[in-house]
C-alpha positions as CSV (number, residue, x, y, z in Angstrom):
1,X,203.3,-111.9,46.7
2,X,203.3,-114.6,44.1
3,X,202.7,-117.3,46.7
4,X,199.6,-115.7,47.7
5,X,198.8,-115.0,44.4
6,X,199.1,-118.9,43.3
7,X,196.7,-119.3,46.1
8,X,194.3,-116.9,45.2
9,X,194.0,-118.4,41.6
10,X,193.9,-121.9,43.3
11,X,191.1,-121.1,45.1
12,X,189.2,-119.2,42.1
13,X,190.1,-122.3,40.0
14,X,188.6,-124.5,43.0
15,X,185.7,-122.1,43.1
16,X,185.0,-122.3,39.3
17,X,185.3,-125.8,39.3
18,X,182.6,-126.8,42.2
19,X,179.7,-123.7,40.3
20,X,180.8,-125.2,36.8
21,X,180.6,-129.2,38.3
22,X,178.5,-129.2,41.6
23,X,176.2,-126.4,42.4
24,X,173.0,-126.9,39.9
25,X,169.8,-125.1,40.8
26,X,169.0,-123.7,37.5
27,X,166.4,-124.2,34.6
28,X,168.9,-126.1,33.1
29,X,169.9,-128.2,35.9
30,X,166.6,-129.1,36.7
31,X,166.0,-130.2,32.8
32,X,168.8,-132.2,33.3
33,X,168.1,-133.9,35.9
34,X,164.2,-134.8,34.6
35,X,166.0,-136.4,31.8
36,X,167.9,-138.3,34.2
37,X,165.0,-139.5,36.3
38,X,162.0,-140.0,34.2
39,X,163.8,-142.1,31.4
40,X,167.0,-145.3,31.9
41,X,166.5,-148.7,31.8
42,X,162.5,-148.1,30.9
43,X,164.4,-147.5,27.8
44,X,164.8,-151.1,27.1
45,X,161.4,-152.5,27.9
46,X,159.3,-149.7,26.2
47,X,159.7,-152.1,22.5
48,X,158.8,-155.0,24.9
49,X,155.3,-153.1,25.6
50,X,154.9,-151.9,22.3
51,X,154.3,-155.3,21.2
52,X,152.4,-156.4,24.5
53,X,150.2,-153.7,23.7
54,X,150.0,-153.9,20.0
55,X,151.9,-150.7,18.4
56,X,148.7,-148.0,17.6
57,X,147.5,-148.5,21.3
58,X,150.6,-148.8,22.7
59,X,151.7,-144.8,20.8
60,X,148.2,-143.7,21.9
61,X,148.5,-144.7,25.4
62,X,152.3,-143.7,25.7
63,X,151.2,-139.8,24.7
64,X,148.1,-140.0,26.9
65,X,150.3,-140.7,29.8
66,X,153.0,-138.4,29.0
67,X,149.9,-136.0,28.8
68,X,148.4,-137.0,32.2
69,X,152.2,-136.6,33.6
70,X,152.9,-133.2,32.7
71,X,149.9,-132.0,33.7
72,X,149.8,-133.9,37.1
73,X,153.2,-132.7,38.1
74,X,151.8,-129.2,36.8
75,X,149.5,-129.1,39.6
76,X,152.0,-130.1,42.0
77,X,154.0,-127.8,41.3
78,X,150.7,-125.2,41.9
79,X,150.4,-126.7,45.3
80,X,154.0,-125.7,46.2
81,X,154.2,-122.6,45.8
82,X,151.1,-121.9,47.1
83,X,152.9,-123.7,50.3
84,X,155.8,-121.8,50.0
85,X,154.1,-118.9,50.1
86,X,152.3,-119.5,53.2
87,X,155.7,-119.7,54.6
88,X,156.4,-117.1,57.4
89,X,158.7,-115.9,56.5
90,X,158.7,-116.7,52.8
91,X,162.0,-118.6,52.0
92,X,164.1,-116.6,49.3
93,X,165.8,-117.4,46.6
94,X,169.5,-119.7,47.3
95,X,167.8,-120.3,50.6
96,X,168.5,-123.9,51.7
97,X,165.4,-125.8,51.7
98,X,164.2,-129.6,51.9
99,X,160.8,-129.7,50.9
100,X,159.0,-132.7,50.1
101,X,155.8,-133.8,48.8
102,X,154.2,-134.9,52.2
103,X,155.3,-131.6,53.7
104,X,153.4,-129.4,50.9
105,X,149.9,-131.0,51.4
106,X,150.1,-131.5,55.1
107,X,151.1,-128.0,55.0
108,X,148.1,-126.5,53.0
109,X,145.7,-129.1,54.3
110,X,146.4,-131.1,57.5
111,X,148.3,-133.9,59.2
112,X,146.5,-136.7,57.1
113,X,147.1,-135.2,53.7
114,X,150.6,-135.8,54.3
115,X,150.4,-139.4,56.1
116,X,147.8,-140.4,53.2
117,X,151.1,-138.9,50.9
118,X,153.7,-140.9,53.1
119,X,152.3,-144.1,53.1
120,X,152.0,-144.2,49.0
121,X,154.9,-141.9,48.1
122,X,158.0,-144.1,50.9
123,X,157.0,-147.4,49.3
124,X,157.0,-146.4,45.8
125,X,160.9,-144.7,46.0
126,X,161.8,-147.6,48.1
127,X,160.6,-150.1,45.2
128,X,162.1,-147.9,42.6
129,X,165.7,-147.7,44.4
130,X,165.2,-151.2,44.7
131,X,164.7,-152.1,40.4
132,X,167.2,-149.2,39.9
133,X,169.7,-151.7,41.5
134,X,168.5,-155.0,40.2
135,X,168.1,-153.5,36.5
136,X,172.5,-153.0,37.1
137,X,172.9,-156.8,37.4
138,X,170.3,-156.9,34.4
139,X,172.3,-154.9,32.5
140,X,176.0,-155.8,32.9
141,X,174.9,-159.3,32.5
142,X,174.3,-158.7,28.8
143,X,178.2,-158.0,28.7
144,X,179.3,-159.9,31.0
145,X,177.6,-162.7,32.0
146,X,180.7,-164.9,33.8
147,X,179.1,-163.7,37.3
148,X,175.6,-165.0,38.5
149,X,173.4,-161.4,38.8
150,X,173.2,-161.6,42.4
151,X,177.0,-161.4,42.7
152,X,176.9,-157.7,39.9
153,X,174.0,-156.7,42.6
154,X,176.1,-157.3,45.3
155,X,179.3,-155.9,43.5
156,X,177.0,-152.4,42.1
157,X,175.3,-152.1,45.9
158,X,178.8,-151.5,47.1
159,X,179.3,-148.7,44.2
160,X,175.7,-147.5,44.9
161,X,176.8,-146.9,48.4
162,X,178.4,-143.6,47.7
163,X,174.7,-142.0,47.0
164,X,175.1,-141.9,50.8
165,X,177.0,-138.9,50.8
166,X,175.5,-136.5,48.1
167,X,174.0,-133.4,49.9
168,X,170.9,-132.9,47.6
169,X,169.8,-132.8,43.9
170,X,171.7,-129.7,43.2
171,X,174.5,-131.6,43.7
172,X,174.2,-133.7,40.5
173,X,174.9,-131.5,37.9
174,X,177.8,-133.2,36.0
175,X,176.2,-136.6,36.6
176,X,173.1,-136.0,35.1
177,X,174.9,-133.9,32.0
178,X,176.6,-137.6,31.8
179,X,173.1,-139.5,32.7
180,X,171.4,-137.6,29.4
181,X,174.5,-138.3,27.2
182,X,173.7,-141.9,27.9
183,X,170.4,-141.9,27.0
184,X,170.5,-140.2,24.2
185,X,173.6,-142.7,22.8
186,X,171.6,-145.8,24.0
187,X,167.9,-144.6,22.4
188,X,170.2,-143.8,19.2
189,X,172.2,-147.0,19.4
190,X,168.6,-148.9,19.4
191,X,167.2,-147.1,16.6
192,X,170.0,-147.0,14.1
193,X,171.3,-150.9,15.3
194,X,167.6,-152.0,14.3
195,X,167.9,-150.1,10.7
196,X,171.3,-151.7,9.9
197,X,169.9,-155.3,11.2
198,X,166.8,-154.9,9.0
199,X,163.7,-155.9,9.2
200,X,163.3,-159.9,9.9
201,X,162.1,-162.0,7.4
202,X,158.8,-164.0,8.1
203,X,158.3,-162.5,11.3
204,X,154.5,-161.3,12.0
205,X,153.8,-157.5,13.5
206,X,150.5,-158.0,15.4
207,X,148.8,-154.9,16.0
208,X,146.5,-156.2,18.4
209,X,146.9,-156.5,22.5
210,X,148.3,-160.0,23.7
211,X,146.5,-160.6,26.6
212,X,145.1,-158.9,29.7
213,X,147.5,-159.3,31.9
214,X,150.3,-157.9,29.0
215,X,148.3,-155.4,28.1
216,X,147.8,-154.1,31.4
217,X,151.6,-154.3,31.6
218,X,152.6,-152.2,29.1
219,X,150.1,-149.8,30.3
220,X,151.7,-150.0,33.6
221,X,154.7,-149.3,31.7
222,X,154.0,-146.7,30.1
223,X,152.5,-144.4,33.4
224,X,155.8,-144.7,34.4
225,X,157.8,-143.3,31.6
226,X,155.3,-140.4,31.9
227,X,155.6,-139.9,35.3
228,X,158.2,-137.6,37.6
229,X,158.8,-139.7,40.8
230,X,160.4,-137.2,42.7
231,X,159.0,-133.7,41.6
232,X,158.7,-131.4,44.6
233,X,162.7,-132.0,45.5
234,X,163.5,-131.2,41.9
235,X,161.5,-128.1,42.2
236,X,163.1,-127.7,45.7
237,X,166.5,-128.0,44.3
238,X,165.8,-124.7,41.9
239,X,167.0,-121.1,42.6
240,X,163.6,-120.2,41.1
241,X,161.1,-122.8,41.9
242,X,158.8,-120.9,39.8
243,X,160.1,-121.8,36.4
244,X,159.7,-125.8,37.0
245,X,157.2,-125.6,34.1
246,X,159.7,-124.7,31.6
247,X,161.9,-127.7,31.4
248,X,159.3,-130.1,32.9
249,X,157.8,-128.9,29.2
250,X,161.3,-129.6,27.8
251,X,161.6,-132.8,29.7
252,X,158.4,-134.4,28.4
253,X,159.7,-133.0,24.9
254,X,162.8,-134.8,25.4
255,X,161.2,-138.4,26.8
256,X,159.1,-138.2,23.7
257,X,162.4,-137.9,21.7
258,X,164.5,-140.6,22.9
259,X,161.9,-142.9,23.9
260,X,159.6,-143.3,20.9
261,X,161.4,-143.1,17.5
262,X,163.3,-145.7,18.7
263,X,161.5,-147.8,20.3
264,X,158.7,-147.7,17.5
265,X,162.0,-148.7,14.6
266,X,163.1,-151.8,16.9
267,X,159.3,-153.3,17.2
268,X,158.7,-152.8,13.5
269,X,161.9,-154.7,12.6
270,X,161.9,-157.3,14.8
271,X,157.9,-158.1,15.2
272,X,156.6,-159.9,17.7
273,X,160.5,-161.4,18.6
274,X,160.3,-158.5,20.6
275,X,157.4,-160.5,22.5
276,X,160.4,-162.9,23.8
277,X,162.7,-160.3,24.8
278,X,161.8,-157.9,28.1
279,X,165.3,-156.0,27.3
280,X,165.8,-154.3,23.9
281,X,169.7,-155.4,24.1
282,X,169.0,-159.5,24.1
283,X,167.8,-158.9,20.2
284,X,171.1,-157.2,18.9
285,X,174.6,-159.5,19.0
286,X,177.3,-158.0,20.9
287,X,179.5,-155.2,19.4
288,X,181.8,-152.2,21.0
289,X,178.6,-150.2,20.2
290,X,176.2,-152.3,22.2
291,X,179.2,-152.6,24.9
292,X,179.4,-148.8,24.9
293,X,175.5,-148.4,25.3
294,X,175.9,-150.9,28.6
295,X,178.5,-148.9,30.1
296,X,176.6,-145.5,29.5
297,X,173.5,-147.2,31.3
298,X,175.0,-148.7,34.2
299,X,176.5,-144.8,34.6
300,X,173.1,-143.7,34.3
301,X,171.9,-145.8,36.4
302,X,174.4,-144.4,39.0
303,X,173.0,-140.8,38.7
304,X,169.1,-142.0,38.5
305,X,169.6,-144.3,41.9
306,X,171.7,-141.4,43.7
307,X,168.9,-138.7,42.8
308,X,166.2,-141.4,43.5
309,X,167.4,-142.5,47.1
310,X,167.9,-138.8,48.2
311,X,164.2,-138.6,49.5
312,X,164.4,-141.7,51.4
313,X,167.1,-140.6,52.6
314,X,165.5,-137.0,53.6
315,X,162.1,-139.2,55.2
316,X,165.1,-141.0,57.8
317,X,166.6,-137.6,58.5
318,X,163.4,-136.1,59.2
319,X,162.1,-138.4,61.5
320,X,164.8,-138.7,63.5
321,X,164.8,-135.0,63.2
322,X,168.7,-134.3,62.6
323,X,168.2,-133.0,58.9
324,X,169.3,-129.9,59.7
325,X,172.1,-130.7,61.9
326,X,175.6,-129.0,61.0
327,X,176.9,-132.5,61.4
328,X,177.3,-134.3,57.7
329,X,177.9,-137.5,59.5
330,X,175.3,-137.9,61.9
331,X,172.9,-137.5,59.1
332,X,174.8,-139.9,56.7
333,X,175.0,-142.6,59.3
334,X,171.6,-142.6,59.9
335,X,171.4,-142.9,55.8
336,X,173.1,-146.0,56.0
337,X,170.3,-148.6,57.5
338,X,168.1,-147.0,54.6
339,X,170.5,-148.1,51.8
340,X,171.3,-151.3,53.2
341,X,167.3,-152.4,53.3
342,X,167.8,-151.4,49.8
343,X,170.2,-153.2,49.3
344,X,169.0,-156.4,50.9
345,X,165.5,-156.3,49.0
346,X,167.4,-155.8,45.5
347,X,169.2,-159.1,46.7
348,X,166.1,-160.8,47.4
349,X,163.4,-159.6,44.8
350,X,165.5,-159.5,41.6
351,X,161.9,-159.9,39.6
352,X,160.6,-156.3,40.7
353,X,159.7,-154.3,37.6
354,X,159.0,-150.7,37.9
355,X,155.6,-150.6,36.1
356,X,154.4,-152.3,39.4
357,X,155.3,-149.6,42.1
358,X,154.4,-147.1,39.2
359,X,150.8,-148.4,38.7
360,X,150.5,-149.1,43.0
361,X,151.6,-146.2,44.5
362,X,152.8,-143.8,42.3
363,X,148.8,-143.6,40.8
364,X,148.4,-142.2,43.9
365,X,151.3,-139.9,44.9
366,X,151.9,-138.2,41.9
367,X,148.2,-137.7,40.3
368,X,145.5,-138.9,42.4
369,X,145.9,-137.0,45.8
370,X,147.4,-133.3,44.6
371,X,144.8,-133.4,42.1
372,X,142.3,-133.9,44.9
373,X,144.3,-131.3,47.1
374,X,144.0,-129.0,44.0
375,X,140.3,-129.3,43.7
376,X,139.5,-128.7,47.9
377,X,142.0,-126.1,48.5
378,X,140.8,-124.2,45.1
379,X,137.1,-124.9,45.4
380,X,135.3,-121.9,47.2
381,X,138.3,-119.5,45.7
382,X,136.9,-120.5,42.1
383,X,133.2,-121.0,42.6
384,X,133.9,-116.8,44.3
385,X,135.3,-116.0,40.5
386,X,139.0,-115.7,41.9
387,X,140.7,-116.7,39.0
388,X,142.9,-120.2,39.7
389,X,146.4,-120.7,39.3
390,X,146.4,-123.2,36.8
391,X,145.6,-121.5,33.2
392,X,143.7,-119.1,34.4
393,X,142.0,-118.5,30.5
394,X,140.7,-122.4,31.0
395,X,137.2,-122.1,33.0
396,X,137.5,-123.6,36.5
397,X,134.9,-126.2,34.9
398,X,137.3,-127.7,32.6
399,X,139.9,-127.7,35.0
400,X,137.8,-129.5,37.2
401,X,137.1,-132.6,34.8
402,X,140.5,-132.8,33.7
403,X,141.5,-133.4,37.1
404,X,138.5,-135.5,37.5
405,X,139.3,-137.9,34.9
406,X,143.1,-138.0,35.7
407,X,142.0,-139.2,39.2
408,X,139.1,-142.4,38.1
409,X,141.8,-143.0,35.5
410,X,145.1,-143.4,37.8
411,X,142.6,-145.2,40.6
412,X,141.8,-147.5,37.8
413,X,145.2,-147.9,36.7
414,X,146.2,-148.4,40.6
415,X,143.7,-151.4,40.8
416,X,144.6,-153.0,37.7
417,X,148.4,-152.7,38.6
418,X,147.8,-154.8,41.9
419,X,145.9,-157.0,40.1
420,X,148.9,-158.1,37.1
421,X,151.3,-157.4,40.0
422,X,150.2,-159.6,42.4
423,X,149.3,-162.5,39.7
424,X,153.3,-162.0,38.1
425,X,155.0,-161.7,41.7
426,X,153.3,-165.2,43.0
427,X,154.3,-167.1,40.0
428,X,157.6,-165.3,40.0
429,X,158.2,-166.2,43.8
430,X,157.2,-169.7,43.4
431,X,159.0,-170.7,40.7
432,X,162.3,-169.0,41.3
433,X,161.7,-168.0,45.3
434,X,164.0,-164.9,46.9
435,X,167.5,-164.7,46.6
436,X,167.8,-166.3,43.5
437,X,171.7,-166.7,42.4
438,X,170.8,-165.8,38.7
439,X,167.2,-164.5,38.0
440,X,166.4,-164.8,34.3
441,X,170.1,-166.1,32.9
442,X,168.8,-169.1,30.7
């Protein structure tokens, strides 16, 4: 009796450990994991843009976009469960389900809704996992810098490989609990690092832009700090889909938090120095607290590529149709090639930022088509005085312009991030070519 006793608590114990560690589909969970994909390495470039974009546009374009992303995801998250209520049957609550953007709009509009949604939303996770990877080698090098970056990309690709067998977002609980810590450590290590240093003497602050093409940079910058690159699985990953609005709220709280203060100390302090330095960490020396903030990165980094490569993962699995084989390894196998083309490119474009794929694609994934979708499938409902899902007190009217104006802004943001894109990746490519050994090290 004792033996099977030992057992039973072995198995509670077991049981406690995998809810407590593993299984995450609440508000929480999801909280957490917006705080682990909206904000990592952007960290250290957001001081960079502040002084590209001179600091009172730079704050006023930051909160515009963190604006534009809260309500953009918003509406996306309007559009699915309007989809999964056309469902038949409805899926319940703990139900397994794999939802992605392309199948919400296809599914409330038609086949090209979700090929339009495909051919902006694969490139612009592939890109991300892609600078996710590079910005490792980045990173570590700052520590480090006895190995050339292409060998850290080569030695983190092989750590990296291990998103291949993480069933789904709700699977990333602990790591994201861990991916927040280091956030918050890093944004605090920036601020309160930049008050001990003191401001530097005969150094100029301008307030102005510098530039065009750096202006248009930080702008590009600064979409993506305000936007959610993978909201429909994080929805998808919640018990009660319903309640994404509540910590997407708390989320864009908590960007606004670790991002700005700090940011905001370091370019004050250091002026335009900060014009000379792309990464925060090059203007501090080293310490065991700048060490520590490395280390906590590089784990984020971990979590926010493993949650990031997921989908890519899920657009292989789907096309191949297995995703819903019993078999864990036919579908991880078939995850492989994806990682490995990750892999390869991270090797070969180590000059990738993520403002580019941001301004390109994600302009168009995340705000420009589901606020068009939002507008048809809404249309005749609300000029027929049904009242709309979105704030139903705000008249359909001012609903209408604000998704309007997020759309001719984004399509103007999408042109003007090819533009800067294009100009920085030739010069990039000529003067250093692919597969650099050491990208950036002098």
């Amino acid at each position: 009796m004792n033996l099977f006793r030992r057992w039973g608590n072995a198995l509670d114990c077991q049981q406690f450990l995998i809810t407590a560690f593993w299984n995450g589909g609440s508000s929480f969970d999801t909280w957490l994991n917006i705080g682990s994909t909206k904000i990592a390495q952007i960290l250290l470039t957001i001081p960079f843009s502040y002084a590209q974009a001179g600091l009172p546009s730079a704050i006023a374009f930051q909160v515009l976009h963190l604006l534009m992303g809260w309500w953009g995801v918003y509406i996306i998250n309007i559009l699915y469960l309007t989809y999964q209520k056309k469902q038949n049957p409805p899926l319940q609550h703990n139900q397994k389900r794999n939802t992605q953007l392309h199948e919400v709009l296809g599914g409330l509009l038609g086949k090209w809704w979700s090929v339009a949604t495909l051919v902006s939303m694969v490139p612009y996770l592939f890109t991300v996992c892609v600078i996710q990877l590079t910005a490792c080698s980045n990173i570590v090098f700052e520590m480090n810098d006895q190995l050339p970056k292409r060998t850290w990309t080569v030695i983190f690709g092989a750590l990296f490989s291990l998103s291949i067998i993480m069933p789904s977002a709700q699977n990333y609980r602990a790591w994201s609990f861990l991916g927040v810590i280091a956030t918050v450590y890093t944004s605090c290590y920036l601020g309160v690092a930049a008050l001990f240093h003191g401001k530097v003497s005969d150094v100029q602050m301008s307030l102005a832009p510098r530039g065009y093409i750096g202006y248009f940079s930080a702008l590009s910058n600064f979409l993506a700090v305000g936007t959610e690159m993978i909201p429909v699985e994080l929805m998808d990953a919640m018990w009660k889909p319903e309640d994404f609005k509540t910590p997407w709220f708390y989320g864009i709280i908590y960007v606004c938090m670790v991002s700005m203060p700090a940011s905001m100390t370091v370019n004050v302090v250091f002026g335009d120095q900060t014009l000379s330095h792309p990464s925060a960490l090059k203007l501090f020396p080293k310490s065991k607290f700048r060490d520590i903030a490395i280390v906590m990165l590089l784990l984020h980094q971990f979590v926010v590529f493993g949650i990031l490569s997921w989908p890519l993962y899920m657009f292989c699995e789907k096309f191949f149709k297995v995703q819903d084989s019993p078999s864990f390894t036919r579908r991880s196998l078939l995850r492989v090639p994806v990682f490995l083309a990750i892999w390869l490119a991270a090797l070969a474009f180590p000059f990738l930022q993520v403002s580019a794929p941001t301004g390109i694609f994600g302009a168009w994934s995340i705000y420009i088509i589901p606020c068009i979708a939002y507008i048809v499938i809404f249309w005749e409902k609300a000029l027929s005085g049904v009242p709309q899902p979105a704030f139903p007190k705000l008249s359909w009217e001012t609903t209408f312009s604000i998704n309007l104006s997020i759309i001719i802004w984004m399509a103007a943001m999408s042109g003007l991030a090819l533009w800067v894109s294009i100009a920085a990746y030739i010069r990039q490519g000529e003067q250093v070519g692919i597969f650099t050994k050491c990208y950036m090290c002098k």
